[in-house]
C-alpha positions in Angstrom: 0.0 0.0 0.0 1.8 3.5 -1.1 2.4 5.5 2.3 0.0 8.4 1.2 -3.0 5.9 1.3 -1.5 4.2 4.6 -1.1 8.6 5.8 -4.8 9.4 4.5 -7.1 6.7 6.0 -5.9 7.7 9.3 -6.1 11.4 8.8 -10.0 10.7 7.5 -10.5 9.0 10.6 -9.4 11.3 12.7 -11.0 14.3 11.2 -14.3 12.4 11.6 -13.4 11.7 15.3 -12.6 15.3 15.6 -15.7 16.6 13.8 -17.7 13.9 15.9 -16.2 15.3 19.5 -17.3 18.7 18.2 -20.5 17.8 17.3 -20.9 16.3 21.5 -19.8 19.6 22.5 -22.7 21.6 22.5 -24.7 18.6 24.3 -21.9 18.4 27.3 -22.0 22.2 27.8 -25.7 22.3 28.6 -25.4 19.5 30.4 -22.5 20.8 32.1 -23.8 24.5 32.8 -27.0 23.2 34.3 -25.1 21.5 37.2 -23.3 24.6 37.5 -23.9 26.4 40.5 -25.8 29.3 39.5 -22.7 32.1 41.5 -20.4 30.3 39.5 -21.9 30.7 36.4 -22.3 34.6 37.4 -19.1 34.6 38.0 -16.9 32.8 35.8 -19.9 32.5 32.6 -20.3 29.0 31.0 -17.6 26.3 31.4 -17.1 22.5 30.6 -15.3 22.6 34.1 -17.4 24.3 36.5 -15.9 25.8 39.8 -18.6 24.3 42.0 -21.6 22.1 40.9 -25.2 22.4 42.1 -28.3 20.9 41.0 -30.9 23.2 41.9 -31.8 23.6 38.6 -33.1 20.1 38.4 -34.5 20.1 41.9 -36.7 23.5 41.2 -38.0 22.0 38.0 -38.8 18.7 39.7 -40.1 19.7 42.6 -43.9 19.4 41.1 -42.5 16.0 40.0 -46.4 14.6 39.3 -46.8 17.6 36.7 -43.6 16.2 34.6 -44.4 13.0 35.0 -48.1 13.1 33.9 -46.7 15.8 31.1 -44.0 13.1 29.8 -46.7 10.4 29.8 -48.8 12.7 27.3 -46.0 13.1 25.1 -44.6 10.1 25.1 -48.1 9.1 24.1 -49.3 11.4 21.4 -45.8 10.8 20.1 -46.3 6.9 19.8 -49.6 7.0 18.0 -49.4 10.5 16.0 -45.6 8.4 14.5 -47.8 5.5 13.6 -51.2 7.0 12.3 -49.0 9.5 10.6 -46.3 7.0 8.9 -49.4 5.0 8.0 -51.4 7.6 6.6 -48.4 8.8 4.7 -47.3 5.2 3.1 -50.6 4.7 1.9 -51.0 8.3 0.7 -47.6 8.1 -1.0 -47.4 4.4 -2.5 -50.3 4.7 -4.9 -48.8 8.4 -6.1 -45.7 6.5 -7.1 -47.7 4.0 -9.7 -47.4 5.4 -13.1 -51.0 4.0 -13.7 -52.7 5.9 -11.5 -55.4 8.0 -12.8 -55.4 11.9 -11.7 -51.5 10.7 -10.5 -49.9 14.4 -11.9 -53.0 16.1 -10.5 -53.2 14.8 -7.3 -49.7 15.4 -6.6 -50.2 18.8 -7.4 -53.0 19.5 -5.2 -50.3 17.9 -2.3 -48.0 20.4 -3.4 -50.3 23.3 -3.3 -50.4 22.5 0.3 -47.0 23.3 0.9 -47.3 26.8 -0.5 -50.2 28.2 0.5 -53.3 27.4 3.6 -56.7 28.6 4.5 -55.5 31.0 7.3 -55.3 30.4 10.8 -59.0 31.5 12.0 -60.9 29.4 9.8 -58.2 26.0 10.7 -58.9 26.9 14.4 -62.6 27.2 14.0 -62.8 24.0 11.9 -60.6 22.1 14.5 -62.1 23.2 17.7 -66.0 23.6 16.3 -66.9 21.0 13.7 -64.3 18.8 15.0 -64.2 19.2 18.6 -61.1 18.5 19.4 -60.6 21.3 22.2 -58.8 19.5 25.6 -58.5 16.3 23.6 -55.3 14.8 22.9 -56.1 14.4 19.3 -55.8 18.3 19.2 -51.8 17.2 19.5 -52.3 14.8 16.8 -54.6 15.7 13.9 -53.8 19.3 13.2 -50.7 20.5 11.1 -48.5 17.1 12.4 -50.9 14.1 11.0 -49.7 14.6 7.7 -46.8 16.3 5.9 -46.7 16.9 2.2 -43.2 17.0 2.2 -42.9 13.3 3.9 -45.5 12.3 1.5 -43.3 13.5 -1.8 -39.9 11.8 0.0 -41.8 8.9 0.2 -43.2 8.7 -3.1 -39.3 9.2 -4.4 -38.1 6.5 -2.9 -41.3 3.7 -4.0 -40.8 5.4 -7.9 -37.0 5.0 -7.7 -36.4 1.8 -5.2 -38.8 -0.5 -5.7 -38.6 -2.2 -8.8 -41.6 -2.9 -11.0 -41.2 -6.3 -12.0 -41.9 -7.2 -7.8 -45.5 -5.6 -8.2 -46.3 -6.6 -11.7 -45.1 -10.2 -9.7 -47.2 -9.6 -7.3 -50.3 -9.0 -9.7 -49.8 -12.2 -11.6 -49.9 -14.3 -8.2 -53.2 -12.7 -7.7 -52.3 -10.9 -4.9 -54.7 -7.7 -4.4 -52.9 -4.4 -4.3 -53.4 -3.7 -0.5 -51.0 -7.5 -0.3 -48.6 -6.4 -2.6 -48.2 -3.2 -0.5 -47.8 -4.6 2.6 -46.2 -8.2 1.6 -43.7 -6.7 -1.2 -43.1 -3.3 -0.6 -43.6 -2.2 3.1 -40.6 -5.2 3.7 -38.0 -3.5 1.0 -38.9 -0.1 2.2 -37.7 -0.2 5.8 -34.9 2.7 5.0 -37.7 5.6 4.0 -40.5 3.9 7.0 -37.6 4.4 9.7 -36.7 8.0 8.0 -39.9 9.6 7.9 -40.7 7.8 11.4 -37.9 9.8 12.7 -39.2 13.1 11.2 -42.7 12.1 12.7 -41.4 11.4 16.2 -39.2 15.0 16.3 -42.1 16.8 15.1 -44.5 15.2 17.6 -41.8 15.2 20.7 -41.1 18.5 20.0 -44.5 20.2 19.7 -46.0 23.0 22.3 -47.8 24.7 19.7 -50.4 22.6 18.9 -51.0 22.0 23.3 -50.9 26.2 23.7 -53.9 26.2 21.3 -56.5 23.5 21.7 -55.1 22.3 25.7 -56.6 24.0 28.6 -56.3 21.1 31.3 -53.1 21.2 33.2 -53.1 17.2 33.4 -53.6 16.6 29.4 -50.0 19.7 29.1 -47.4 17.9 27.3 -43.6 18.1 28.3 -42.7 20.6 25.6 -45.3 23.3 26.2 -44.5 22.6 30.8 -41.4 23.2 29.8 -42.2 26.5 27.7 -44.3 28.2 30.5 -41.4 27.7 33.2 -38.9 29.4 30.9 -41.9 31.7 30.2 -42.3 32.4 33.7 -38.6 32.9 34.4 -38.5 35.2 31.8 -40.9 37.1 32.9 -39.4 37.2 36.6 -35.9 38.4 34.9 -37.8 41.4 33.7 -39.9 42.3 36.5 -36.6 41.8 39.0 -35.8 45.6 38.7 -39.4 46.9 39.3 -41.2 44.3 41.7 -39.3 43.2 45.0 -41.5 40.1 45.6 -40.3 39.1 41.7 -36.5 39.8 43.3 -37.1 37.7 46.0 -38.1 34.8 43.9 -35.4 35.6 41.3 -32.9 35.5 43.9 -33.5 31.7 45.0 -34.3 30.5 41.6 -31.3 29.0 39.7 -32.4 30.7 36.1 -29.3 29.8 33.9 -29.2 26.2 35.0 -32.5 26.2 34.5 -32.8 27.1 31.5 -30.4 24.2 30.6 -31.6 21.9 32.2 -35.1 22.7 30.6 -33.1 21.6 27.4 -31.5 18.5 28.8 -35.2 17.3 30.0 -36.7 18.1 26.4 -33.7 16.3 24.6 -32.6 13.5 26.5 -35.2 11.2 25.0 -34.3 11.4 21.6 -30.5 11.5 22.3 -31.7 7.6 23.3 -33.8 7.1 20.2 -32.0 8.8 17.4 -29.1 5.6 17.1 -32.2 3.1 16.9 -33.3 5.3 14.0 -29.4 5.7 12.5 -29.1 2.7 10.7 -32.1 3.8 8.1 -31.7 7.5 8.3 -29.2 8.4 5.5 -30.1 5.9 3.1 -34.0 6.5 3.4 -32.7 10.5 3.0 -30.8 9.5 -0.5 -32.6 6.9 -2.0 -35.8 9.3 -1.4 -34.1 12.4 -2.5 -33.8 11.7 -5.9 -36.3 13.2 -8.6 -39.0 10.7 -10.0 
């Protein structure tokens, strides 16, 4: 082997070490800052090696523990069935777009793309979801609205059936006799584990991640999900930050309240959960991405 190729595979490897580390960076600095007692971040500002440790910041936001529990119970909930509904909605929605013979195919595909440029406004969506569908202080008001269904997943999807899936497996499929509801989920569903795993990923971010959605049809403080809790407490801390100066009872609670760590460790308890998911998710992601991504 000539000594540049022996010199370059390890210099590729370390630059992706490097470039890895980096990327972990961030993560351990949050982490790091919201163990930080909160003089020492005063004084000394964000470090990776703090001066003294405290963890205030998680005892203040845990001290209504049954709140955050019943709050990650809701989103870990809506998150499981909006990711299944919505990857199953979106297979089905996407697999017959990708069959050539489908009649209306260009004109339907259009009328999906529409929906990515333009909507009917946000007081007649409210009205619809909260009047004719009554979904006020229900948890499908986390599910149904905006999240069920993304056009965007829909066209990825529809990519990676045109391009991926060969036609001779359904046109197989057809001469067996099998129906075309069989050939979806007996032929293709199996060879397209890459994009299901992909756009389940994108499901279960946008769903984990959502407080909008809670803010505007959730009222009942037991049906709050994790996201929009953890929204209001920054809100709230916020709000004490800028009332310090004028109001000496919002001083006195400013001054026991750890509100750097918190606000850190308000991102450690949003994130950690999918730091644990994402690597199950790894193995699919970038060739679901690729294979999808190219023009049909």
């Amino acid at each position: 082997m000539p000594i540049a190729a022996r010199i370059r595979k390890p210099l590729i490897h370390l630059f992706f070490l490097l470039f890895s580390i980096a990327s972990l960076m961030p993560f351990v600095l949050v982490f790091m800052v919201s163990i930080t007692d909160e003089s020492s971040i005063l004084k000394n500002g964000y470090s990776f090696f703090p001066s003294k440790f405290n963890f205030a910041s998680y005892q203040f936001l845990f001290n209504d523990f049954g709140q955050i529990a019943r709050s990650y119970g809701v989103t870990i909930l809506v998150t499981l069935i909006g990711t299944v509904i919505s990857l199953f909605i979106t297979a089905l929605f996407a697999y017959p777009l990708s069959r050539k013979d489908l009649p209306l195919r260009r004109t339907m595909s259009f009328i999906l793309f529409f929906t990515m440029l333009f909507s009917g406004g946000m007081v007649p969506w409210y009205i619809t979801y909260v009047t004719m569908l009554g979904l006020k202080n229900s948890l499908f008001g986390m599910i149904i609205p905006n999240l069920l269904m993304s056009a965007f997943n829909v066209l990825l999807m529809r990519s990676f059936f045109a391009n991926t899936i060969p036609e001779s497996i359904v046109e197989s499929g057809t001469i067996d006799g099998a129906s075309e509801l069989t050939i979806f989920l007996k032929l293709v569903v199996p060879l397209s584990a890459p994009i299901m795993a992909t756009i389940a990923l994108f499901n279960l971010l946008a769903f984990w991640n959502d407080w909008y959605n809670c803010m505007l049809f959730i009222d009942k403080p037991e049906l709050i999900n994790i996201q929009y809790l953890m929204t209001k407490t920054l809100n709230n801390v916020q709000f004490l930050v800028m009332k310090a100066d004028t109001s000496s009872q919002a001083g006195e609670l400013l001054a026991k309240m750890p509100t750097e760590g918190v606000r850190m460790a308000l991102a450690i308890i949003g994130i950690a959960p999918l730091l644990i998911a994402y690597p199950f998710f790894q193995k699919y992601y970038i060739s679901g991405i690729t294979s999808g991504a190219v023009k049909g």
